[in-house]
Structure formats: structure tokens, C-alpha cells
C-alpha positions in Angstrom: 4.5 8.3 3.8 5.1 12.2 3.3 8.0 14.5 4.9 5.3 15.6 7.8 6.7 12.7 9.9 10.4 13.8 10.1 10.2 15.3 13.2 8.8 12.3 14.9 10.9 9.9 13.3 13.7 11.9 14.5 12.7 12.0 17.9 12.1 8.4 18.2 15.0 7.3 16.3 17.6 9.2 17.8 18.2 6.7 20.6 20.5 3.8 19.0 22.2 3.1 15.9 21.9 0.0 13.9 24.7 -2.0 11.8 23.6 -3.4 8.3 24.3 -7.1 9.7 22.3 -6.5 12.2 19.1 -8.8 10.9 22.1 -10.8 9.5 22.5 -12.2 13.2 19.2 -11.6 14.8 18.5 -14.4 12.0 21.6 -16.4 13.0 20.3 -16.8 16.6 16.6 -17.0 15.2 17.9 -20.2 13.7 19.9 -21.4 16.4 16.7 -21.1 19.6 13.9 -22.4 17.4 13.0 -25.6 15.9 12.5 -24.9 12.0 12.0 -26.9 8.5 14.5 -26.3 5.5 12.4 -26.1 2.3 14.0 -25.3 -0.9 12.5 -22.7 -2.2 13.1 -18.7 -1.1 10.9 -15.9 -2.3 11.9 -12.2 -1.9 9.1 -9.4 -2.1 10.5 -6.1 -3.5 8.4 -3.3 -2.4 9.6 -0.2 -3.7 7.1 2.6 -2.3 5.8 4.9 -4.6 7.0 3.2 -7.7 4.3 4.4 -10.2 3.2 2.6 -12.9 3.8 5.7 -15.9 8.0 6.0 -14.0 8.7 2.5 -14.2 7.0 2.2 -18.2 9.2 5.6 -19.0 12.2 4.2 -17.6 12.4 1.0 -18.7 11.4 1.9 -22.3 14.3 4.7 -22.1 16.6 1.7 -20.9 17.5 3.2 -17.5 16.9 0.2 -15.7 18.9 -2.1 -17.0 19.4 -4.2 -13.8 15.7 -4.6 -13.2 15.1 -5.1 -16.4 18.0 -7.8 -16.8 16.9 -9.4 -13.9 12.9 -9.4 -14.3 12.2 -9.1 -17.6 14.9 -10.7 -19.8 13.4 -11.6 -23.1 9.5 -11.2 -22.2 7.3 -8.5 -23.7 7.3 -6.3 -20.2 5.9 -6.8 -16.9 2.5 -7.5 -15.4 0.4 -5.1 -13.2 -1.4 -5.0 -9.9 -3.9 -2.9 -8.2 -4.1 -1.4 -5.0 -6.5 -1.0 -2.6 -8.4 2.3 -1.8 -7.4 4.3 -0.1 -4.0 4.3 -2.0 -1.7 4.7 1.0 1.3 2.8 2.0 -0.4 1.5 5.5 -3.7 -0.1 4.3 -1.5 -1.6 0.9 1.1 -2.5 2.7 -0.7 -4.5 5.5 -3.4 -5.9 2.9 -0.1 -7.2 1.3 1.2 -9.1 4.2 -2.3 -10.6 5.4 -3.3 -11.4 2.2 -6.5 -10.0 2.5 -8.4 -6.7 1.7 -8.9 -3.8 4.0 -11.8 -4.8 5.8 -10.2 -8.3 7.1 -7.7 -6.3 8.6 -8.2 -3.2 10.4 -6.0 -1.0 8.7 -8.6 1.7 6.5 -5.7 4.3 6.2 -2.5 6.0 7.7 -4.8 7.2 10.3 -7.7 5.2 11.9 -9.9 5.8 14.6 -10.0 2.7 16.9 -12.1 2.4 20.4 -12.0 6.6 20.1 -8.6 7.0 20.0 -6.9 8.0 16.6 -3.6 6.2 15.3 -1.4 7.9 12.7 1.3 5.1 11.4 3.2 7.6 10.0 4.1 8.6 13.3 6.9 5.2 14.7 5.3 6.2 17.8 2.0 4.2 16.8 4.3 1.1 15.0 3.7 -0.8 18.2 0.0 -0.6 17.7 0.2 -1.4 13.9 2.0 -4.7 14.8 -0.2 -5.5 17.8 -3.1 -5.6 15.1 -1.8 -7.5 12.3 -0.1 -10.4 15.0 -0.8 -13.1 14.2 -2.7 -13.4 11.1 0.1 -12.1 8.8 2.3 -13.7 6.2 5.1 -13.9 8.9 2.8 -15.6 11.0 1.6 -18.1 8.6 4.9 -19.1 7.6 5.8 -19.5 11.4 2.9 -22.1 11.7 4.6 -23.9 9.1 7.5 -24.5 10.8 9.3 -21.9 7.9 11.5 -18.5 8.4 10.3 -15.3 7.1 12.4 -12.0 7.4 11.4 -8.3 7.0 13.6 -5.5 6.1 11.0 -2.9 7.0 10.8 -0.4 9.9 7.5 -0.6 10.4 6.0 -3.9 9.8 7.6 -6.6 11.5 5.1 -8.4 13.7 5.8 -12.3 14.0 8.7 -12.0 11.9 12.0 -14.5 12.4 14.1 -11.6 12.2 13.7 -7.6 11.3 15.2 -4.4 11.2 16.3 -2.6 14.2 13.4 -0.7 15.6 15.4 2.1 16.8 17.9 4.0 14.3 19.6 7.3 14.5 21.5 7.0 11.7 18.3 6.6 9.8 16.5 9.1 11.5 19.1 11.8 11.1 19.5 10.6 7.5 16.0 10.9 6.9 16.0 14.6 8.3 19.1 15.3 5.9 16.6 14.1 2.8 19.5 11.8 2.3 17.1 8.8 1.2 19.7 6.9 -0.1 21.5 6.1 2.8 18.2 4.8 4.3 17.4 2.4 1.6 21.3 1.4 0.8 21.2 0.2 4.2 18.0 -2.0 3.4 19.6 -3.2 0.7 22.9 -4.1 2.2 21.1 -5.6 5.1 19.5 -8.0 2.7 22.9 -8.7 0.7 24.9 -9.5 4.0 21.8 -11.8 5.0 22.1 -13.5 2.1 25.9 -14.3 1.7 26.1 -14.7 5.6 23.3 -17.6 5.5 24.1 -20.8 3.4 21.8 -21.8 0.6 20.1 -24.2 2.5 19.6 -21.7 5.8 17.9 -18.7 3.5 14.8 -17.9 4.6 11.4 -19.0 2.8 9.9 -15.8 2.3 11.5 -12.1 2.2 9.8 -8.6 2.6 12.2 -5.5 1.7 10.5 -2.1 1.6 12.5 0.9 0.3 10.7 3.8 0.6 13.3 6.8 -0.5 11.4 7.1 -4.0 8.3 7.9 -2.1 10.1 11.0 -0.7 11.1 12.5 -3.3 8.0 11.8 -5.5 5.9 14.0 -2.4 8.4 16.8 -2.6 9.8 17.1 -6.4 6.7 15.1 -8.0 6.1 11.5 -9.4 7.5 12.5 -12.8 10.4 14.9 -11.5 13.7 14.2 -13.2 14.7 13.9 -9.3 12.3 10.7 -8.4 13.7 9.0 -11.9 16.9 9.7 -11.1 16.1 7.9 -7.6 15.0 5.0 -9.5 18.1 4.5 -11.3 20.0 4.6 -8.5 18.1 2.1 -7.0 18.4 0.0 -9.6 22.0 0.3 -9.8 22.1 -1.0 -5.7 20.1 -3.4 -6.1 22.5 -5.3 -8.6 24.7 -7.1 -5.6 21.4 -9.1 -4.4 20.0 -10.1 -7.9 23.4 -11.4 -8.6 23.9 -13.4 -5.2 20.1 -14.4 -5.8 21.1 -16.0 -9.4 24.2 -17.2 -7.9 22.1 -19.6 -5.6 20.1 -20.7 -8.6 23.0 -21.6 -10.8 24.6 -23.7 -8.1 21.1 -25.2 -8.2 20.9 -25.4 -4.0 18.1 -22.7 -4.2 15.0 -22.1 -6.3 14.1 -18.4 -6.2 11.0 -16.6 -6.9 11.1 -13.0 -6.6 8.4 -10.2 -7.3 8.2 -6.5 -7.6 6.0 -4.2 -6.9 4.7 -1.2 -5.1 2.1 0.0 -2.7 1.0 2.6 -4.9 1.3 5.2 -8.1 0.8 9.0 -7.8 -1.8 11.5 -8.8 -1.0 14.6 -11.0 0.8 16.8 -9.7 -0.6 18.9 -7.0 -1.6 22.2 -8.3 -4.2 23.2 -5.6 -3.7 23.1 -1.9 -7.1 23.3 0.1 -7.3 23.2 3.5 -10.5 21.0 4.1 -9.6 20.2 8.3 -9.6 24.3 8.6 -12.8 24.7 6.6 -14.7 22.1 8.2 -13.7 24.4 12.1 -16.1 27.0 10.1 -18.7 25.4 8.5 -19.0 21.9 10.5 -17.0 22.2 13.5 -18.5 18.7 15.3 -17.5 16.7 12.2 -14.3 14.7 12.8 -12.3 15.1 9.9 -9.4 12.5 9.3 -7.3 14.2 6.8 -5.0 11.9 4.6 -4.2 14.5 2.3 -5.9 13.1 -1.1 -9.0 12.5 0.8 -10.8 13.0 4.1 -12.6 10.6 6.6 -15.6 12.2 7.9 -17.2 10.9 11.3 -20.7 12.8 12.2 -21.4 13.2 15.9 -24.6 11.5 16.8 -27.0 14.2 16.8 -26.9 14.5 13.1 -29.8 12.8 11.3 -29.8 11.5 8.3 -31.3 14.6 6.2 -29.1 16.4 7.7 -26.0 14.6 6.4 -27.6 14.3 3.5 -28.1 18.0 2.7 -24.7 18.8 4.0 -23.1 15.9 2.1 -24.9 17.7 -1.4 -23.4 20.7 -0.5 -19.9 19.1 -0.7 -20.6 17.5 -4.1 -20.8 21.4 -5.6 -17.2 22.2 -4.3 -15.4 22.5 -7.8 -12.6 20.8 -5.1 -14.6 18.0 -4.5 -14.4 14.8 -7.5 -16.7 12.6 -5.1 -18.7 11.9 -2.4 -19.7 8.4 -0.4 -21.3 8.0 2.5 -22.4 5.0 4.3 -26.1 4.5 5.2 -27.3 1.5 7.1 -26.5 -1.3 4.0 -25.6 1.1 1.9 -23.2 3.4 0.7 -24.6 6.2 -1.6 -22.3 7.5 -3.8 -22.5 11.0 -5.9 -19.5 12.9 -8.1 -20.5 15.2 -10.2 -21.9 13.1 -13.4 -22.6 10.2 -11.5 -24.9 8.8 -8.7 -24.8 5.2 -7.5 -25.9 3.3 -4.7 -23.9 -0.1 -2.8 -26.3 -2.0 -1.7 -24.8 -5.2 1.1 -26.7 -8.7 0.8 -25.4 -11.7 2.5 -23.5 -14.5 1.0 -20.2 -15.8 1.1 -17.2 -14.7 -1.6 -13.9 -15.8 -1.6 -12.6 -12.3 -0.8 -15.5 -11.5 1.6 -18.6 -12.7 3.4 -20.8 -10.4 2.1 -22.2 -9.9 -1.8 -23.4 -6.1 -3.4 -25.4 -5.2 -5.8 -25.0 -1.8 -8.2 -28.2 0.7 -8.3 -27.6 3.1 -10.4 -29.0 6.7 -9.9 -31.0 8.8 -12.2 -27.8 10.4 -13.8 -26.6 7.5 -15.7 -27.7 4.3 -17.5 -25.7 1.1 -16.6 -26.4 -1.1 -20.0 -24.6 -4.3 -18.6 -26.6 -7.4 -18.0 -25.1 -8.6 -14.4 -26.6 -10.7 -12.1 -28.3 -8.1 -8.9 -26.1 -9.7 -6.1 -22.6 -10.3 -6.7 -18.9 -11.0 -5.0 -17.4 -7.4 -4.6 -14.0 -8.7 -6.7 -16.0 -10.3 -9.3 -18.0 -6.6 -10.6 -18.4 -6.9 -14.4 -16.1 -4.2 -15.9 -18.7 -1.8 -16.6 -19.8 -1.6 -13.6 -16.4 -1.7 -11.7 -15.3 1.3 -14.3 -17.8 3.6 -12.2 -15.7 6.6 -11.6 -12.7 4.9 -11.9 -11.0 1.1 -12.1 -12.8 -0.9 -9.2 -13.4 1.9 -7.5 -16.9 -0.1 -6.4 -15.4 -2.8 -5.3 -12.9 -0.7 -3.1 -15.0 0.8 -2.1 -17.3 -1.9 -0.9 -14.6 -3.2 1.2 -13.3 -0.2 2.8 -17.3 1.0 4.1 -16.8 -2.7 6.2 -13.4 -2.1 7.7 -13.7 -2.1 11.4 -14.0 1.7 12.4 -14.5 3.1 8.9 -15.8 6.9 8.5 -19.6 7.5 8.3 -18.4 9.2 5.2 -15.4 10.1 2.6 -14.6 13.2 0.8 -12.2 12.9 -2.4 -10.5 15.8 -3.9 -10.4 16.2 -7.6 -7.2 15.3 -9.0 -4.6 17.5 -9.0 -5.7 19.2 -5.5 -4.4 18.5 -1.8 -6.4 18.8 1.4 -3.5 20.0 3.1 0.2 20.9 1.8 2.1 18.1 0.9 4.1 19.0 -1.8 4.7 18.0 -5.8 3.1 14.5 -5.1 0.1 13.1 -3.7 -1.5 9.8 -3.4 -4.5 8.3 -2.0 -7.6 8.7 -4.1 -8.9 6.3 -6.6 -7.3 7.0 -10.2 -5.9 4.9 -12.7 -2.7 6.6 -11.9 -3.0 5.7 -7.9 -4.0 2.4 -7.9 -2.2 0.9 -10.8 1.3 -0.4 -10.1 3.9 -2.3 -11.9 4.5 -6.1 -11.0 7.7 -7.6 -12.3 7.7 -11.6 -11.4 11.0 -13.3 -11.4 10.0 -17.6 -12.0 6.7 -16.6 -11.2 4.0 -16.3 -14.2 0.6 -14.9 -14.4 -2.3 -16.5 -15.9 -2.9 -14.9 -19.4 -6.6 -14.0 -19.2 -6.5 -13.4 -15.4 -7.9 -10.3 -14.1 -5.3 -7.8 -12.8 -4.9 -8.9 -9.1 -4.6 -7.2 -6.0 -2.2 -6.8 -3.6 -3.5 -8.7 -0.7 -4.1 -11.8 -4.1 -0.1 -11.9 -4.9 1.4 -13.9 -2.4 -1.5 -16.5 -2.1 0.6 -19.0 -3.9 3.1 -19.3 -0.5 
């Protein structure tokens, strides 16, 4: 999410307000015109965007956060961590979150896709329709649905098969959100959630609940992830978010509710941006019949048909030279060849079935390097021994194997080195592949992680439901 959307939001908002028990009775009549099962148990899924894994490590160890901290991690050693997917953007995470499934299950490669030749931007509310229309039905929400259980999400954009969401349609939001006043659009998630829940008896709460704040995200893009501003953020948020972790122990003392709650975040931040290169504007001059999806971090590239492959090839190379560019990938046939600067590697796609994906790769490694671990040819993308998945960065080959099978995907992807912006977007960035972007901190309330598990991904964490 970056501030290039305030306009839009602002004209597409600006048509209704909505009150903060709003879902509170949308869920009231959900429950009173459909036939549903009480279980006993109630989850809620904290999603605070662009909570980085180095701010939340800072601030907890500085004891800024006592609320999280009280609430989460009272008396263990710390908190877990999770990976995102790549790209590192809040519309591929987000949606591999809620259909428990990587990014080539579900459509969604990036804030912007290109889909039967039209492009969608779901930064834009203009496009949420289209978002929703592609994850119905085969979503958390959905699932629960078939279960005969209630799900709620406190999220503007995704809400597709939900029992009851947030108003689509918000001035107050919108005009907050062009005041940079982020606090009154997450307070109002927050409150939304606390009247829910002290509105509802115990044994009425819904079985699973998504909240996404998103006002940290903000300011991370325009003051930077490590900006006294974006931790002072955070500790407001954690001073807000006090009223729901006490109503939420509340139900457990009375021992009418078991609770599990998790948080977490769709993904970190580079470096600071120090560098802002215009790569759409370059490629009118050098390659003006390449589509270039832009996403900031990185760019999509689609090559019109004419193009052979030594073509591509040679003008690929070129890119690889940019003292811009950190890495190339481009998808050939079964294959995805893949050059930085140091490195060269080749995907290769074999058939088989994984648990993650119907397909099995196998690393080749190219004449720059020497890959010394003895791995089987042919394995499950998620399952990469960790020399081989510490190519370039943390699973970046296994990201990368699943994004080059999403539906749509580029013919090829440019990343910018870190530290440098395709286009202007501020302090922050996100997007790419580092440590620092796909990392993200996992707090688990009742909810433990095995000790020698790998660290899982979004789309793994709410298999247990």
C-alpha cells in the first residue's frame, strides 16, 4: 500500500460514512438469517501491515510494547517468525494468507496483475470488486462458511464470503486517509472489533477473525521503516489495542471462550530508499513494446510476441549490468533462468505432486558458482535444502518457483538493488526478496510452534482451522 492511492481512495470513499458498530450489526442480522453451528473456540488474526521484523525486535527489547508483549509473549523467550511470499506486497501476502495457499493457487502475483489483457491495480478500491470476485469462494471465509461457522473481516479490501465486514464505502476514512491521519483509520478498526466483541455474547463470537491495520505501512513509505515516526506508530497501536486483549482474556477467564490469537504482518521493509530510478520511463527509450508492470521494488516485464528468445536474452544481459539492477529472472518454457551479478541459476519444472504444489524443480547451477550440497535433482519447491534455498536470498528459489506458475505471471522480472526505487515512493519500500522483506514477526497467543519446524509461510499459518 503506498500514498499513490489517496486520490482514488478519496474519490471512491467520499460517498457514505460508516459507524464503528457497523460490522457489530451486519453480524447481528448475519446471525439472525442464516443457519450456523456454535463451536467454542474463537481465533483472531492480527495483521498489522508493514510491521517489520528489526521495529518489532527494537521495540519490544526497548519495552515499548508492553501491551503486546503482556499479551503475546508473557514469560516466553520472544516470538516466532514467518515468511512472506515474493513478491513482498500486501495483495499477493495478504490473499495467500486467507486461501491458505501460495501465489500460484490463487491468482494474485502482485498489487498489479495483468488478467485476460486488462491490468488490475488493488491499490486502487476501484478494482476491490475484482479482488474479491477472484478469491470467492476458496478463501478462509469460505471454508469456514462450509462448515456451518462465522468468520468476520475488519478489512476494506478483502472481504469476499465473509459473515460480516467493513463498510465498503467510507468518507470519514477516505478524508482521514488524505489528512495522513492514520490513526483515526485504524482506531476505527479497532473499535469496530471491540464493540463486536462486547455486543456478541461468548457463545455468539465468531470462529475466526481477520483485522488489518494498515496506518504503520504509511508512515513506514513516507518517514521510513526505522523512522522515530513509524515506532512511534507502533506504540500507539499497542496502546489501542489494549481494550480487545483485555475483553479477549475476559472471555477466557469466565472460561465460556477459548481464544487463540496470532500476529503478524504481510511484510518487512527494505533500506531505506536512497535511489529513485525511473525504470517505466527508461524502458519508453530503450524498449518501448515491453510492458512494464512497475511495483516500485521490482518490475514485471511482458515481451510482445515478436521477440525471440536471443533477443530477450541479449536484452535481458544488458539489464544484469545496470549497477541498479540486483537480479534478473526470466521464464523460458520449464524454466526460469536466473542471473545477479555473482550468481547464475537455472529452475528447472518436473512433474510430481507436493503438498504446496503439483509440480517438483530441480536447481542447476550456472558456471559462476559451485552448489556443494548433496540434494536429490527433483524436489518439492517448500522443501529446498537450505543451501540451495539461500541462493540470493532466503527461499528466494522457492518464491520464485511459485510466482513463474501464477496464472498471468510476467515473461520476466527486474529487481532493483536494495536501497533503490523504480519510481518515487518515499523513505520505505517493499517488494523484493531480502531478509529484511520477507521476514516478519509472529506472536501466537495459545498457539505453539513446533521447535525444529521450518519457519512457515503465510499461506501455512492458519492451516490448523
Amino acid at each position: 500500500m503506498t500514498v499513490r492511492t489517496f486520490t482514488i481512495i478519496f474519490m471512491l470513499f467520499l460517498t457514505s460514512c460508516a459507524s464503528t458498530d457497523h460490522v457489530s450489526r451486519s453480524y447481528s442480522e448475519f446471525l439472525e438469517d442464516h443457519d450456523h453451528r456454535t463451536s467454542k473456540r474463537t481465533v483472531v488474526f492480527f495483521l498489522i501491515d508493514g510491521f517489520s521484523l528489526r521495529l518489532a525486535t527494537r521495540e519490544l527489547n526497548n519495552g515499548r510494547l508492553p501491551q503486546i508483549k503482556k499479551y503475546f509473549v508473557n514469560g516466553k523467550k520472544g516470538f516466532n517468525v514467518a515468511r512472506t511470499t515474493f513478491p513482498s506486497l500486501t495483495y499477493p501476502a495478504i490473499t495467500s494468507l486467507l486461501t491458505r495457499s501460495p501465489i500460484d493457487q490463487n491468482e494474485i502475483f502482485g498489487n498489479i496483475i495483468l488478467s485476460d489483457n486488462k491490468i488490475y491495480n488493488f491499490e486502487s478500491p476501484t478494482n476491490y470488486s475484482q479482488l474479491n470476485k477472484i478469491i470467492q469462494g476458496k478463501n478462509i471465509f469460505s471454508y469456514l462458511q462450509a462448515q456451518g461457522l462465522k468468520a468476520v473481516s475488519l478489512d476494506f479490501a478483502f472481504h469476499s464470503d465473509a459473515s460480516a465486514h467493513m463498510q465498503k464505502k467510507d468518507a470519514d476514512a477516505a478524508l482521514a486517509i488524505l489528512g495522513k491521519d492514520y490513526s483515526y483509520l485504524d482506531t476505527k478498526l479497532i473499535r469496530s472489533l471491540e464493540i463486536l466483541l462486547s455486543d456478541t455474547a461468548y457463545s455468539q463470537w465468531p470462529d475466526f477473525i481477520f483485522i488489518h491495520l494498515v496506518g504503520l505501512d504509511f508512515i513506514s513509505h513516507e518517514s521510513g521503516p526505522d523512522s522515530l515516526n513509524a515506532a512511534k506508530y507502533l506504540r500507539h497501536l499497542d496502546a489501542e489495542l489494549e481494550s480487545v486483549f483485555t475483553i479477549l482474556n475476559q472471555a477466557e477467564k469466565s472460561k465460556k471462550r477459548d481464544v487463540i490469537a496470532m500476529m503478524s504482518s504481510d511484510h518487512g521493509f527494505d533500506q531505506k530508499v536512497s535511489r529513485n530510478v525511473n525504470i517505466s520511463k527508461a524502458f519508453e527509450h530503450i524498449a518501448p513494446d515491453v510492458e512494464v508492470i512497475n511495483e516500485g521494488r521490482f518490475a514485471g516485464l511482458y515481451f510482445p510476441s515478436y521477440w525471440d528468445p536471443e533477443r530477450r536474452s541479449s536484452f535481458l544481459q544488458s539489464l544484469v549490468a545496470n549497477q541498479n539492477i540486483d537480479i534478473v529472472a526470466e521464464k523460458i518454457n520449464n524454466s526460469i533462468s536466473i542471473k545477479s551479478h555473482q550468481l547464475e541459476t537455472q529452475i528447472l519444472y518436473g512433474s510430481g505432486t507436493c503438498h504446496d504444489s503439483a509440480y517438483t524443480i530441480a536447481i542447476v547451477p550456472g558456471p559462476k558458482q559451485i552448489l556443494r550440497a548433496q540434494s536429490p535433482i527433483w524436489m518439492c519447491p517448500d522443501q529446498l535444502e537450505p543451501q540451495l534455498n539461500n541462493l540470493y536470498y532466503p527461499y528466494f528459489l522457492s518464491h520464485l518457483s511459485h510466482y513463474f506458475q501464477s496464472p498471468g505471471h510476467p515473461d520476466a522480472v527486474v529487481i532493483s538493488k536494495s536501497g533503490v526505487a523504480f519510481e518515487s515512493v518515499g523513505a520505505g519500500q517493499h517488494g523484493g526478496p531480502t531478509t529484511q522483506e520477507v521476514f516478519v514477526p509472529l506472536f501466537l497467543h495459545n498457539l505453539t510452534l513446533a521447535p525444529s519446524a521450518p519457519t512457515p509461510a503465510l499461506w501455512q499459518l492458519l492451516n490448523f482451522l
